[in-house]
N, C-alpha and C positions, 0 to 999 in steps of 0.2 A: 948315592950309589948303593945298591942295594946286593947284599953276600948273599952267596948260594953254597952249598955244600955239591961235592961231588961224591955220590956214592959206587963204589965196585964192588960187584958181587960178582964172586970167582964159583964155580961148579966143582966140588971136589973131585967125584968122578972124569969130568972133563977136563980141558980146557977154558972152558967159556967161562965168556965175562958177558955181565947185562952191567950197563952204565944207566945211571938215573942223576936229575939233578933236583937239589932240595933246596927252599928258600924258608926251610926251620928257624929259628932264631939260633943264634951262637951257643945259649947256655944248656941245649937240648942235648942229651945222652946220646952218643952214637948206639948205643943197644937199643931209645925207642924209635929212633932212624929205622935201624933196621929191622925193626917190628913194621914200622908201618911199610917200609917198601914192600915183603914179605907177603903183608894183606894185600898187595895190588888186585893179585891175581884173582881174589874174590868180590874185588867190586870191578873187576874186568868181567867175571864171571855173568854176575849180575846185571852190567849193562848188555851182554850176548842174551841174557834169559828175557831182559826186554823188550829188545829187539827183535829175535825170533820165534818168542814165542807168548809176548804178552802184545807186541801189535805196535812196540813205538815205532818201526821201521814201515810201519804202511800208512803212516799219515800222507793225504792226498792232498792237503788242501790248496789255497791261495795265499788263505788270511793270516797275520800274525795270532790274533784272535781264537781261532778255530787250531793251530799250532797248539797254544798256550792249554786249549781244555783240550786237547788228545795228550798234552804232555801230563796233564792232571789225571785225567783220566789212566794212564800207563803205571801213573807212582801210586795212586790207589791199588789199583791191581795187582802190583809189586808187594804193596806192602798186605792185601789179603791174601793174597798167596803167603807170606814169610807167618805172619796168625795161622794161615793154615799147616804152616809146618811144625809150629812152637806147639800146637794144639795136638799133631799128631802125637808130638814125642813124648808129650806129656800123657797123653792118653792110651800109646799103644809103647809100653815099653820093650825093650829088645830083649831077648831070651839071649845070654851072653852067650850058652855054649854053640850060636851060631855061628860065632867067630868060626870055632875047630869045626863046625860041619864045612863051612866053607873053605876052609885055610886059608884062610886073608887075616889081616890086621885089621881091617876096617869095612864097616858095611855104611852100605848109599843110605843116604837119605830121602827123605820124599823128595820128587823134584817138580819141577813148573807143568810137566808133563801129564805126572800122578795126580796133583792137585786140579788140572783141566777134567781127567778122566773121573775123579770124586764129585767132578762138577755135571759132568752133563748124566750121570747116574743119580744124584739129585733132583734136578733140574733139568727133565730131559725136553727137547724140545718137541715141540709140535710139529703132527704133519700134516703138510697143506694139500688138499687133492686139488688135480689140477685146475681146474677154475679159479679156488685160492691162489695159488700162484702167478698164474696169469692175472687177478685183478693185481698182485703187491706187483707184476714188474709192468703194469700198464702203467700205475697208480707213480710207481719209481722212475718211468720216461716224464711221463706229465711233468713233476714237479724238476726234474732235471733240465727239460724247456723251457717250463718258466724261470727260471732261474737262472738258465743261459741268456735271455731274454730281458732281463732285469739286470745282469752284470752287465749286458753290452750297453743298455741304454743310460746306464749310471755314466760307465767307458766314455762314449761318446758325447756327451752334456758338459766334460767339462774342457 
């Protein structure tokens, strides 16, 4: 049988309670308990920054296979983007008295947004005049047939 901790975290301002449940080991501090519940919200964060804005939520495929390298392909991504943020902050440090020009406690950080937008100012793409294009979406039905055409006949054979 295996122990679980049950953590409550009460809102001072409020009312509210968030319930969470832990499979810590016994000898584990309730202070780093509630460190890591705490961090949830930033690997919650991160799996949203994933999903809508690095691409894991639009994998199309069939395959387990083709699954596995858009999932690889996503946590590369993640993790260039996180280098391009460690790289920012060490590069472009904050002028503090922006705090008081702003009146906030705290200023943003680059975000998955910023670092797309550093991206295609880099890297800007190419444009295709139309004839280019029309050959890439002839060239994109072609091989989308044969490869309809090749799934079924695999389908079918066994």
């Amino acid at each position: 049988m295996r122990e679980e901790w049950l953590l409550i975290r009460r809102e001072h301002e409020k009312e509210d309670y968030t319930y969470t449940l832990s499979n810590a080991p016994t000898d584990c501090p309730l202070e780093v308990m509630a460190e890591r519940k705490c961090q949830r919200y930033f690997i919650e964060r991160s799996n949203q920054d994933s999903k809508s804005e690095i691409g894991w939520a639009d994998f199309r495929g069939i395959k387990y296979r083709g699954w596995l390298h858009h999932l690889a392909f996503t946590i590369m991504a993640s993790w260039f983007v996180l280098e391009t943020k460690l790289d920012w902050e060490q590069q472009f440090s904050r002028d503090p008295t922006l705090i008081e020009v702003y009146e906030t406690d705290v200023l943003p950080k680059l975000s998955v947004a910023n670092v797309r937008t550093l991206l295609q100012a880099a890297m800007p793409l190419r444009q295709l005049s139309p004839e280019q294009a029309i050959e890439l979406v002839i060239e994109h039905l072609d091989n989308r047939t044969k490869s309809r055409k090749s799934r079924l006949k695999t389908r079918f054979r066994r």
